[in-house]
N, C-alpha and C positions, 0 to 999 in steps of 0.2 A: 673250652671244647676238648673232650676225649677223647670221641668216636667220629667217624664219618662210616658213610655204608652207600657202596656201592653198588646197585640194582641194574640185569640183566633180564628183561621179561620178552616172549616172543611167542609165537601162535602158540610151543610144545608145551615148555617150559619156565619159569624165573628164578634167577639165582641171584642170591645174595652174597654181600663179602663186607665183614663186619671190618674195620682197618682201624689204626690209630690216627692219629692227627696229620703223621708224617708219610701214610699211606702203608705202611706194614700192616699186613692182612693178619687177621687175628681168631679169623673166624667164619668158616663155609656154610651154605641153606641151598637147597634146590626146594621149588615147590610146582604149582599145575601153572597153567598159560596163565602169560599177563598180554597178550594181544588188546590194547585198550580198544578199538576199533569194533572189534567185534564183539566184545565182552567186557564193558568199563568195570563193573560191579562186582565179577568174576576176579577180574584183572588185580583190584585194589584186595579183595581177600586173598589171593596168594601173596601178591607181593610183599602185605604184613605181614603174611605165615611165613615166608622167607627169611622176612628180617628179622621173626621173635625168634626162628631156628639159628639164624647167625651168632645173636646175641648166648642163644643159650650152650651154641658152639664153641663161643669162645669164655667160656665160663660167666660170664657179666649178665645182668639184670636186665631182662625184655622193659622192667619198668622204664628203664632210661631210651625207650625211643621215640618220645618226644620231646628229648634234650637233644637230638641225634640230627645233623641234619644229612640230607642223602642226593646222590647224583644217579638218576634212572633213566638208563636208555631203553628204551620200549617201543616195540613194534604197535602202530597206528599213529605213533604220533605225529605221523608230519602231515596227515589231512584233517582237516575240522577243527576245532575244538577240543576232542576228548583231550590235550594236556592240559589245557586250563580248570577244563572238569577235575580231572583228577586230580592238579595237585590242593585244590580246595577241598578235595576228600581224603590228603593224606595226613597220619599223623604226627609226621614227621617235623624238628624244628625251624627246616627250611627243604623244601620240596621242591628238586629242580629237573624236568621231564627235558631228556633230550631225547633224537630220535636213536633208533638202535645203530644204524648206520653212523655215526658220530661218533660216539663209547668205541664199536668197533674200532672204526680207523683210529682212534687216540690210541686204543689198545697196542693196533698191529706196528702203528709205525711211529709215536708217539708225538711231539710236534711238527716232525719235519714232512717234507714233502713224500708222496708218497700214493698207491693207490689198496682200497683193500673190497673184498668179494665175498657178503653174507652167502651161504649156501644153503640151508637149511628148510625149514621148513616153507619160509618163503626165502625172497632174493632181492639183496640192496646190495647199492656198489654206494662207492666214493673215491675221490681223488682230492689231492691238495698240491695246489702249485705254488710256489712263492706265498704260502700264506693263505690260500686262497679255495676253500673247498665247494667243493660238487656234487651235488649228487643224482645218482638215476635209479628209477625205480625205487619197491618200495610202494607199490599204489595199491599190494592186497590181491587177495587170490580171483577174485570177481574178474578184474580188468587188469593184472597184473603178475607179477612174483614169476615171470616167466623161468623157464630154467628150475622151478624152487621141488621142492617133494610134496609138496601138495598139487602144485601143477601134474606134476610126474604120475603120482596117484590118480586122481581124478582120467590122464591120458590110460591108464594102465585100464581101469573102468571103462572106460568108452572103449577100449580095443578090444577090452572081453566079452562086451556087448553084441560089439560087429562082429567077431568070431560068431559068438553063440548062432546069429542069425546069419550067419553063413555070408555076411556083405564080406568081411576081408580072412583071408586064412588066418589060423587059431595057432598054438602053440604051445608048448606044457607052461608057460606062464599062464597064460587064459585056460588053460584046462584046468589049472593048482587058484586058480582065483574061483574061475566058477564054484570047484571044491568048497573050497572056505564059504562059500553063501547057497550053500546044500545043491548045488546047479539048480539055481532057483534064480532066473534074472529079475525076477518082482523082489528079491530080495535083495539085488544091486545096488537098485532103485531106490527103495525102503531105506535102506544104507547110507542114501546121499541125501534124505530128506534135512535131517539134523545132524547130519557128518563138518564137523569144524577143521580147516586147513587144519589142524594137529592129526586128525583124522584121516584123512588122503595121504597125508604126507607119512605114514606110519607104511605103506606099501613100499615106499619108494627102495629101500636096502632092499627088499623083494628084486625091484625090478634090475638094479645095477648087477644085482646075483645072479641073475637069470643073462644078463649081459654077456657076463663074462665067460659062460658056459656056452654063447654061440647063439643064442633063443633069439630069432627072426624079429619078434615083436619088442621085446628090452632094449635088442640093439636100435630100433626104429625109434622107441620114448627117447633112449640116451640121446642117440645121434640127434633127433629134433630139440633134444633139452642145449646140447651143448651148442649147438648154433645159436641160442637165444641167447647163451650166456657169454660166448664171444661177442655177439651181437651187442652187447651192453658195454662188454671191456672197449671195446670198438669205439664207442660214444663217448670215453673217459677219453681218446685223444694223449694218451700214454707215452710219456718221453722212453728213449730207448733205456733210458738208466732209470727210471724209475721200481722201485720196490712194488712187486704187487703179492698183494697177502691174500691168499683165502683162505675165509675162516666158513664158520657154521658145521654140524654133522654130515653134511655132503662133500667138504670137501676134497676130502684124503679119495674121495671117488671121482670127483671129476680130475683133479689137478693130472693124471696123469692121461686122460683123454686130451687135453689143450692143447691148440696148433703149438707147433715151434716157436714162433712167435713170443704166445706169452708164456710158458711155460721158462725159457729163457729169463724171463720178467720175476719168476716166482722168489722169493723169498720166505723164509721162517718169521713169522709174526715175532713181535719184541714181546707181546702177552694179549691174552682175548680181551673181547668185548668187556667181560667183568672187570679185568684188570687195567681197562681204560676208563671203565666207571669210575672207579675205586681210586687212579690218579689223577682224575679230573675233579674229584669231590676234593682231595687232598689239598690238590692247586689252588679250586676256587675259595674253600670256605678256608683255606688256610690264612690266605689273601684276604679275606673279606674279614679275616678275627684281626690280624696284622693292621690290618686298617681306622680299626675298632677304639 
């Protein structure tokens, strides 16, 4: 065994990290969403394009990735089916789907105990006690991802809506949204017919911007987003010395809204999501040739 590749896929984006055997990263790929949940088909063509951009990142042959075997955490895996779907569609030498919430927390805090907080486009936690992990959330933007930038999104739409028609007062966030959709609310609409959580959740650095300027309505999305997101830390049942990581593109924006409490709690991640890929492929398939 050479290589191992570690795989990050989620509603936005999926990146790749091409490593040696010993986990030395050797080579970067970002490609489009791999949300297997909502796009398994979609999901399995980037995440190749990923890995043939890794390979070619780190000078070595795309031909070699099906000698390659790979550790991918990916957003949908933890309802249904789609990992079993998928990994019978990938090309990989050995194809092992974890959820993204998993790679994270190995990322943030590496074996030991610990708690970490997806922030992004959607929202997973995890905790590990004595060995022992958790997880909340995670269920998808329909019935879940509370807290996430697509929820945020989607909230920022409904409140432009109600401005427009006069139900709640408006604010240059809803005046600067209407803008963008010609002040045409059939055009909102239109917007959310075939708009994918990557999609909603593309407003969201809109709405924390508008936050922080004072805007009546941003501060309303934030303030209801961060309650949902303590609301989860809350469910982790978090020892006072416990490490809590958040990661995702949200979270350099919420971490510094968080009660005392957990803010107290925060810690610098040991390395992201990909880089818990990327040492969990190392561990497993290292292990698994050693055994050989």
């Amino acid at each position: 065994m050479n290589f191992v590749l570690g795989i990050d896929g989620g509603g936005t984006s999926c990146r790749a990290a091409l490593a040696t055997g010993d986990g030395a990263v050797i080579g970067l790929a970002k490609s489009g969403a791999a949300n297997i949940r909502t796009d398994l088909t979609g999901a399995r063509t980037h995440i190749v394009e990923a890995a043939r951009q890794a390979f070619i990142a780190a000078g070595q042959d795309p031909d070699l990735i099906p000698q390659t075997p790979a550790i991918l955490g990916l957003a949908g895996a933890n309802v249904g089916t789609y990992r079993q779907q998928l990994e019978a569609i990938l090309p990989f030498s050995i194809s092992r789907v974890e959820t993204d919430a998993e790679i994270a927390l190995e990322g943030a805090v590496g074996s030991g105990d610990g708690a970490m907080a997806i922030l992004g486009t959607g929202t997973a936690y995890m905790a590990r006690k004595g060995g022992t992990s958790r997880a909340i959330g995670g269920w998808g933007f329909q019935v879940g991802d509370q807290g996430s930038g697509a929820r945020i999104g989607r909230d920022l739409l409904e409140q432009t809506l109600l401005a427009h028609d006069g139900v709640r007062p408006g604010s240059p966030l809803t005046d600067s949204m209407m803008a963008t959709f010609r002040n045409n609310p059939e055009d909102v609409v239109e917007f959310t017919t075939n708009a994918k959580p990557g999609d909603f959740g593309g407003f969201a650095p809109k709405v924390f911007e508008h936050a922080q300027k004072g805007d009546s309505v941003a501060n309303w999305i934030v303030d209801k987003a961060v309650v949902d997101v303590e609301a989860s830390l809350g469910a982790l049942d978090l020892s006072h010395d416990a490490p809590l990581c958040l990661l995702g593109g949200l979270a350099p924006l919420y971490a510094p809204r968080l009660s005392p409490r957990y803010q107290a709690l925060l810690k610098a991640p040991l390395d992201d999501a990909l880089g818990g890929a990327v040492q969990m492929a190392a561990r497993i398939f290292a292990k698994a040739e050693a055994a050989r």
